[in-house]
C-alpha positions in Angstrom: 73.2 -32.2 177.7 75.5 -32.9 174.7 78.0 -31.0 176.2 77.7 -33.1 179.8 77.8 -36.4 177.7 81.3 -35.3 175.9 79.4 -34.7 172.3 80.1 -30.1 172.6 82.7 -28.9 174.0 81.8 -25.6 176.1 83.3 -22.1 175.3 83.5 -21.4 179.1 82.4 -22.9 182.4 83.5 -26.0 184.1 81.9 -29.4 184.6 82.4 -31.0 188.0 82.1 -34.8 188.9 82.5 -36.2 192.4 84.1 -33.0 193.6 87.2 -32.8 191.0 86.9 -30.9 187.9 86.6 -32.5 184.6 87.0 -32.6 180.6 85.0 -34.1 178.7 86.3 -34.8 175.4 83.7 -37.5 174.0 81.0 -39.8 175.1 83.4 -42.3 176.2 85.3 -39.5 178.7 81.6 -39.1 179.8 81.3 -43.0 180.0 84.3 -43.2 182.3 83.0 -41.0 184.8 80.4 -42.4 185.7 77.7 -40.1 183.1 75.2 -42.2 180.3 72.9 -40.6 178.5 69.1 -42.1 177.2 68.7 -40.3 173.5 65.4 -39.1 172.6 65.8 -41.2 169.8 66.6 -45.1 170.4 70.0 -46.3 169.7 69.3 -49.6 169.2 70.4 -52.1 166.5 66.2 -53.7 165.8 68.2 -57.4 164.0 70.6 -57.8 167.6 69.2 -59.2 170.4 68.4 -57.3 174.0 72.1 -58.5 175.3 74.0 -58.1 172.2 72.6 -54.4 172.3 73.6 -53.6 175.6 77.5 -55.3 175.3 78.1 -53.9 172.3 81.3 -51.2 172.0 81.6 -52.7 175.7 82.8 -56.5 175.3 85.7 -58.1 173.6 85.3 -58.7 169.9 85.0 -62.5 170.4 82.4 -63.7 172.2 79.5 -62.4 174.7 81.0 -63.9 178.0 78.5 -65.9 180.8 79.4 -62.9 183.3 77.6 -60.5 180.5 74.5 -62.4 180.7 74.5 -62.6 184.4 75.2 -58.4 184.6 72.4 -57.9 182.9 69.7 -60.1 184.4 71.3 -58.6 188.5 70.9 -54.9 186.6 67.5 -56.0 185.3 66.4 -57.6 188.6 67.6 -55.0 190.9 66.0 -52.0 189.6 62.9 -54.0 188.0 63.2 -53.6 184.0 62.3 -56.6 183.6 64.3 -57.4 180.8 64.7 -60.4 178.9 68.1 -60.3 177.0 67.7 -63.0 174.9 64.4 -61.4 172.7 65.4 -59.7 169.6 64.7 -55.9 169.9 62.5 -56.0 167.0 59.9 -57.8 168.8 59.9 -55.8 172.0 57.6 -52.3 172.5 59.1 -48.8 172.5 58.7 -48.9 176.1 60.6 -52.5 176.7 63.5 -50.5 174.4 63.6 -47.5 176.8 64.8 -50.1 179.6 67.2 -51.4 176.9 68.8 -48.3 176.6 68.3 -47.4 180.7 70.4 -51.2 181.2 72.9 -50.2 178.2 73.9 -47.4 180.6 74.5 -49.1 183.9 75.8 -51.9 182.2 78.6 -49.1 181.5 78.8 -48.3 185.1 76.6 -45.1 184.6 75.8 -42.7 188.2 74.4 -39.7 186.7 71.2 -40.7 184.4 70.7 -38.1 181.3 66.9 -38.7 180.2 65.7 -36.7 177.3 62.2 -36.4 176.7 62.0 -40.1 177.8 58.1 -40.2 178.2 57.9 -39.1 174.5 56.4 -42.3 173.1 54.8 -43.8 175.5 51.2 -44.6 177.0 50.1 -43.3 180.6 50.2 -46.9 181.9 54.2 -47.1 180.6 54.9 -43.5 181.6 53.6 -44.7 185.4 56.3 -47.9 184.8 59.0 -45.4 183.8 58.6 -43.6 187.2 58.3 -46.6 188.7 61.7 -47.3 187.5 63.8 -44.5 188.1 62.8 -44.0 191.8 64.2 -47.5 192.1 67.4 -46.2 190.5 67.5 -43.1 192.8 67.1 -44.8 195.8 70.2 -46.6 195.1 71.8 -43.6 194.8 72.0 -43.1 191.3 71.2 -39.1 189.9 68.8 -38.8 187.0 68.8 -35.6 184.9 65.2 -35.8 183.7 65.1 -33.6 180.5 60.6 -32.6 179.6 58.0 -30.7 178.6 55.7 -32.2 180.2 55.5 -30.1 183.3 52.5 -32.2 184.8 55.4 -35.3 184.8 58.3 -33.3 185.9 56.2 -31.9 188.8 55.4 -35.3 189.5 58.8 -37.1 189.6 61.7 -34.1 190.3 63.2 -33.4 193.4 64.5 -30.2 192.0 63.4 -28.6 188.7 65.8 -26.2 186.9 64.0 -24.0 183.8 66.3 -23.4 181.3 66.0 -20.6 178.6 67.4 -19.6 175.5 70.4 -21.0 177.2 70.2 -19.6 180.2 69.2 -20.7 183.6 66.2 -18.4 185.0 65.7 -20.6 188.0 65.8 -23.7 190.3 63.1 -24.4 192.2 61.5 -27.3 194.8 58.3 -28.9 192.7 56.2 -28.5 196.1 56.5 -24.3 195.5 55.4 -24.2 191.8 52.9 -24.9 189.9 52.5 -26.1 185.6 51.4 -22.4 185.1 54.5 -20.9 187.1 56.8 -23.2 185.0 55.3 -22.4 181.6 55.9 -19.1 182.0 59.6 -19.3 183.3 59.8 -21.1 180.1 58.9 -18.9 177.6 59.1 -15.5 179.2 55.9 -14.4 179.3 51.9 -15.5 180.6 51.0 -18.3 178.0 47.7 -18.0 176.0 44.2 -17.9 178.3 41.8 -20.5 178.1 38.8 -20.4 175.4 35.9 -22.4 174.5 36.8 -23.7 171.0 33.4 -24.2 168.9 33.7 -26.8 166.2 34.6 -26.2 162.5 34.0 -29.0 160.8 32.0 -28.9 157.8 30.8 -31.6 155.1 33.1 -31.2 152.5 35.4 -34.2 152.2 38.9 -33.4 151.9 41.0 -36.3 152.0 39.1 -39.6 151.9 40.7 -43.5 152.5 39.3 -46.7 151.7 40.4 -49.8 151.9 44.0 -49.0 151.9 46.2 -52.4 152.4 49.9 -52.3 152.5 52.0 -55.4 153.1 56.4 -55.4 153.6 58.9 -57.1 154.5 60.3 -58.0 157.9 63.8 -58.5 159.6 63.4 -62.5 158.1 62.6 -61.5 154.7 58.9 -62.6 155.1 56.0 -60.9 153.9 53.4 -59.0 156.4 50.7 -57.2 156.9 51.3 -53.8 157.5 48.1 -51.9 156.8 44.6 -53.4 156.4 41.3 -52.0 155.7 42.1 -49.1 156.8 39.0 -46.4 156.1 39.0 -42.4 156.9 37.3 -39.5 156.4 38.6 -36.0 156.7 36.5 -33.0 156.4 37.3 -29.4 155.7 37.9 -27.4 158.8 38.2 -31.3 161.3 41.4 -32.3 162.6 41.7 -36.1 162.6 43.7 -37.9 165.6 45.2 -41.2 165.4 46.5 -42.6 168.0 48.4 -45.7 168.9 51.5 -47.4 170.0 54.5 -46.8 167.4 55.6 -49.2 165.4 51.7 -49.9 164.7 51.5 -48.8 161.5 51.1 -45.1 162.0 54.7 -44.1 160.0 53.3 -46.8 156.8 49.9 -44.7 156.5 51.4 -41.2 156.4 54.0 -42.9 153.8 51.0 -44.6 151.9 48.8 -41.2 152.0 52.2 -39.0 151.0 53.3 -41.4 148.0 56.4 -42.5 149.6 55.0 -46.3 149.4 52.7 -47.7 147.1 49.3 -49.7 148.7 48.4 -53.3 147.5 44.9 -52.3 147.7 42.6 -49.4 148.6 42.1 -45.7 147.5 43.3 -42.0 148.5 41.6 -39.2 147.0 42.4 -35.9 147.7 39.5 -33.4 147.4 37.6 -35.7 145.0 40.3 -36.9 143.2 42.0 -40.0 143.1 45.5 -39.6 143.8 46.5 -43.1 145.0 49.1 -43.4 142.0 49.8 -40.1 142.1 54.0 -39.4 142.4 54.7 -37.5 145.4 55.4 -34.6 144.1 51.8 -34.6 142.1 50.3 -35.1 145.6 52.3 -32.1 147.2 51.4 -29.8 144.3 47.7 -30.6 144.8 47.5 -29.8 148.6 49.0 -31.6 150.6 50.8 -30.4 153.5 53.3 -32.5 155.6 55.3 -32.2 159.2 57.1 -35.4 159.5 57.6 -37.2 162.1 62.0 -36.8 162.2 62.4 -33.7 161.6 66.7 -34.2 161.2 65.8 -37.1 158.5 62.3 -36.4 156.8 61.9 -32.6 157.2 65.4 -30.8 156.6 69.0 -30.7 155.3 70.6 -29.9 158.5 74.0 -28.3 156.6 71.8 -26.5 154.0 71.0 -22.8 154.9 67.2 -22.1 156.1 66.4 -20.2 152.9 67.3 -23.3 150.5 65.3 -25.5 153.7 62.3 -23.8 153.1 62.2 -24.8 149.0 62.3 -28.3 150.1 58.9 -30.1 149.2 57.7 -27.2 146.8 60.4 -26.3 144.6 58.1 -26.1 141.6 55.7 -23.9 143.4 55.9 -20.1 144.1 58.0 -18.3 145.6 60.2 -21.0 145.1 60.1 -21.3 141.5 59.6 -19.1 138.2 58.4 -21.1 135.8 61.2 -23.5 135.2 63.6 -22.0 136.8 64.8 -22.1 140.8 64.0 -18.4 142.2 66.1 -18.1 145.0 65.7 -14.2 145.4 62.1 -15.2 146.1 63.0 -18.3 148.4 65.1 -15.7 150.4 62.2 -13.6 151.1 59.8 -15.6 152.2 62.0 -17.2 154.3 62.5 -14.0 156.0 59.0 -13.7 156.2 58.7 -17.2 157.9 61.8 -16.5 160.6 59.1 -13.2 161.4 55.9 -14.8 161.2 56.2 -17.8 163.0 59.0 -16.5 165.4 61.6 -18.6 164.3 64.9 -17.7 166.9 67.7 -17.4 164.0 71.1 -14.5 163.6 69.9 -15.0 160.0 68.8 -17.1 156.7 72.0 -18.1 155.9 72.9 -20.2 159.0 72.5 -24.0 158.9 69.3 -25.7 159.8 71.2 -27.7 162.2 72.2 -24.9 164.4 68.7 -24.5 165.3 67.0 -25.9 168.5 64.7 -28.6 167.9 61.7 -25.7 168.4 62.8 -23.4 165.9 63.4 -26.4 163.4 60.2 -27.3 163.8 58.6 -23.9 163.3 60.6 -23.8 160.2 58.9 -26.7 159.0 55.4 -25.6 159.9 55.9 -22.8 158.6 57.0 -23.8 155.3 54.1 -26.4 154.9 51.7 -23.6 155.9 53.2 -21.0 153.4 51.6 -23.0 150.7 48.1 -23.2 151.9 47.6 -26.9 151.9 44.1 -28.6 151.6 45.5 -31.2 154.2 48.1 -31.6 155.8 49.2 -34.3 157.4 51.0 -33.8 161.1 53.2 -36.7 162.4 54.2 -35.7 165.9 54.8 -31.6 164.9 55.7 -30.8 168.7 57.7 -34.1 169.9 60.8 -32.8 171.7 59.8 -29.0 170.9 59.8 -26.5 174.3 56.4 -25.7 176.0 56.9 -22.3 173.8 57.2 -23.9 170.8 54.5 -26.5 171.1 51.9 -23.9 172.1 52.9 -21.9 169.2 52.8 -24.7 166.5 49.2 -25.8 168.7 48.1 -22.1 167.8 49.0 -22.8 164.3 46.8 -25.9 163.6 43.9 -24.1 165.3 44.0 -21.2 163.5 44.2 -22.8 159.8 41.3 -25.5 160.9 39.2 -22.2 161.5 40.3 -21.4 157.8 39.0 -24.9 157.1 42.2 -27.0 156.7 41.4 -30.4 157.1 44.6 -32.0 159.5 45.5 -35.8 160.0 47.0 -35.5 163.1 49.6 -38.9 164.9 50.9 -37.9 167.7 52.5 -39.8 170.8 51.2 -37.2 173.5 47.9 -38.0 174.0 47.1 -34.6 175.3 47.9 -33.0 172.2 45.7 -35.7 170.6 43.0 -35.1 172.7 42.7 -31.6 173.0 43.4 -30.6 169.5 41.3 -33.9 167.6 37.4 -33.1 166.4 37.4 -37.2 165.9 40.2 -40.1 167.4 40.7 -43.2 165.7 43.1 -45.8 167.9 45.4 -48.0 165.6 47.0 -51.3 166.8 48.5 -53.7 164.3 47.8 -51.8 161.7 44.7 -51.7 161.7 42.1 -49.2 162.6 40.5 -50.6 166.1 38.7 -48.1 168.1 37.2 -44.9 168.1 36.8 -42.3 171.0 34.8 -39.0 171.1 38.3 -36.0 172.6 35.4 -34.4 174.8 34.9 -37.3 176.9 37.2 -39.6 176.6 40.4 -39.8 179.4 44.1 -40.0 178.9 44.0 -43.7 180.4 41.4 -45.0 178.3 43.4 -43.9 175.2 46.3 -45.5 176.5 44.2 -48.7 177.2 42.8 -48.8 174.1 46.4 -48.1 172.1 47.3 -51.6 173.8 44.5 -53.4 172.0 42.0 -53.4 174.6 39.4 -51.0 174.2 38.1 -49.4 177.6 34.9 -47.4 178.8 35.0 -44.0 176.6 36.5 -45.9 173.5 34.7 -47.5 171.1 35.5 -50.3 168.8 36.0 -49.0 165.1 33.6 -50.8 162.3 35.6 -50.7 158.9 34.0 -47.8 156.7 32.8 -45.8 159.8 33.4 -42.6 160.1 33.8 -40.3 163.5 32.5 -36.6 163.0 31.7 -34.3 166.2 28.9 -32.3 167.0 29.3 -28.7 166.9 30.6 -27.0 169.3 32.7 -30.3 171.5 36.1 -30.5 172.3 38.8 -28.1 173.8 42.3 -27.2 172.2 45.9 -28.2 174.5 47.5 -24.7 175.1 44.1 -23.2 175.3 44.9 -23.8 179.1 48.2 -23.2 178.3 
């Protein structure tokens, strides 16, 4: 896709556009002929409003002209986005910015459509809305390349599915002939794991216990907020936590709080009995725990830094890494080696950059690493988002097999499969707070997503501070266990 949007240049091949052969030298080539792409991350500037977002790079440097204004609101109303350009982009939802950056294309005079992974962060109800949405765009003609994991929502919403591997096509195929099974396994080569009945492991040893935890920031204005209130947890060894919500809820400020990144205003985090709420970071990591952030390029990796010096980052005074006080990078080397083998991480060698990995084999990198070191907890903030079906079942057969080893494992994720299917216990957070629990073996896709809007549903119950959620033995069933 970067190479279709101008960002790569190709080694060989040609591009065509309308029937006549093309270069693409940069975005703005791409731009020109009629090609926009929707990042996987949001481009947007959160202190501009929705229609100094989408003119911008597009307009004259003085002035946002009446005929802007009106663009936007005939885009908006034509293919239903229901945008309101006037709202800063700080106070709209991830889903409301997803039609921002859908309305910055066609405001560019965009045909083709490149999605990637545009369901990533959203609920069922806003996934449904998405689709909603681009077969209004298609039936005016317009061409969406619809880049997924999620077969169930390619199936659902292609008119043609090519599978792309190692980068190669292996097929094209009509979604009324195939089936999620047929995909996976065009996918990643081979039959993907067979289901199981996943008994629970969760014991009664506390490993990482919250209470009370209240965080407060800044906003766009300069005023002060709430960012985290009473916010109360329990994690036992061998349970895998799942919170879910809405991003932007507070999710990213309690695995910052937990981690040491910020400081709470009130509350306590003890770690295996002890208190480590003013702990440094570094205390925290030495003690056990483990951590898979949620950007990988800014949180999780130096992308021009080789994989071997990659996988000292976050335990540099610990072994292999270290020899008393002194860097060992023989021993780095090694066990990085032993990482690339292990968790099947697709590299010519050590010595290459982290950023010429895919996303996948970054993120196996990372999991990986954090695993190496055996971690009490660990805390997992979206570990498959934008990985390949391969991938995400292999970092999914990761988690299982250390909770059987009796890891404990906060778990935020955006795909509420994932959350479902891999949680012992769900917590739903919404405005920072703590609001609802649900039990994974019963409770439904849409009633998460319901309840990550602030309105709790059948199958999701509402969350009493100091309450904790622990399964019976035996519930539950892990994604990828299906495959």
């Amino acid at each position: 896709m970067k190479i279709l949007y101008g960002m790569q240049r190709p080694d060989e091949g040609v591009i065509t556009v309308d029937g006549e052969q093309v270069v693409l030298r940069s975005p703005a080539d791409a731009i020109a002929r009629g090609i926009g792409m929707v990042h996987q991350h949001f481009m947007l500037a959160d202190n501009l409003t929705v229609l100094e977002n989408v003119v911008l790079g597009a307009e004259k440097l003085h002035g946002i002209g009446a005929g802007a204004r009106r663009r936007i609101l005939e885009l908006s109303d034509a293919y239903g986005l229901g945008v309101r350009p006037d709202l800063l982009v700080e106070e709209i939802g991830v889903a409301d910015r997803q039609r921002v950056e859908i309305l910055k294309v066609l405001y560019r005079g965009a045909r083709t459509l490149i999605l990637d992974e545009p369901t990533a962060v959203l609920v069922p109800q806003e996934v449904d809305a998405l689709f909603g949405n681009l077969r209004e765009l298609t039936a005016e003609g317009l061409t969406v390349l619809f880049i997924s994991h999620k077969l169930g929502e390619v199936l659902s919403v292609a008119d043609d599915i090519t599978v792309i591997r190692r980068g190669t096509t292996v097929a094209t195929v009509a979604p009324a002939g195939t089936t999620p099974k047929r995909l996976a396994e065009l996918m990643v080569g081979s039959e993907l794991p067979t289901p199981q009945t996943r008994e629970s492991t969760v014991t009664d040893e506390p490993v990482l216990t919250v209470a009370g935890l209240h965080l407060s920031g800044r906003d766009a204005d300069g005023l002060l907020r709430e960012v985290l209130a009473d916010i109360d947890f329990t994690i036992h060894r061998g349970e895998v936590l799942g919170i879910a919500g809405v991003e932007g809820n507070g999710q990213a400020e309690l695995v910052e709080a937990i981690i040491g990144i910020r400081q709470p205003d009130g509350g306590t985090i003890a770690l295996a009995g002890q208190d480590v709420s003013h702990a440094p970071t570094r205390t925290r990591r030495e003690r056990g725990i483990g951590y898979i952030p949620e950007d990988r390029h800014r949180h999780g990796l130096l992308l021009d830094a080789p994989l071997w010096e990659n996988r000292m980052l976050g335990h540099v005074t610990e072994p292999p890494n270290s020899r008393g006080p002194l860097l060992n990078a023989k021993g780095a080397r090694a066990d990085t080696e032993r990482i690339v083998r292990e968790y099947d991480v697709r590299t010519p060698g050590i010595e290459v950059t982290a950023g010429s990995l895919s996303g996948g084999n970054q993120q196996k990198l990372i999991v990986g690493r954090e695993m190496s070191h055996r971690p009490k907890v660990l805390i997992a903030a979206h570990p498959t988002r934008g990985v390949d079906v391969g991938a995400q079942a292999q970092i999914w057969d990761e988690i299982r097999r250390a909770r059987r080893e009796g890891l404990a494992v906060l778990l935020i994720s955006a795909d509420l499969d994932e959350l479902i299917g891999l949680s012992d216990s769900l917590r739903v957070m919404y405005r920072g707070r703590l609001v609802a629990s649900a039990d994974p073996a019963t409770v439904t896709p849409e009633e998460l997503g319901t309840a990550m809007t602030g309105t709790a549903g059948a199958g999701v119950g509402t969350a009493e501070p100091g309450t904790e959620t622990k399964p019976e033995p035996g519930t539950g069933s892990g994604p990828g266990e299906e495959g």
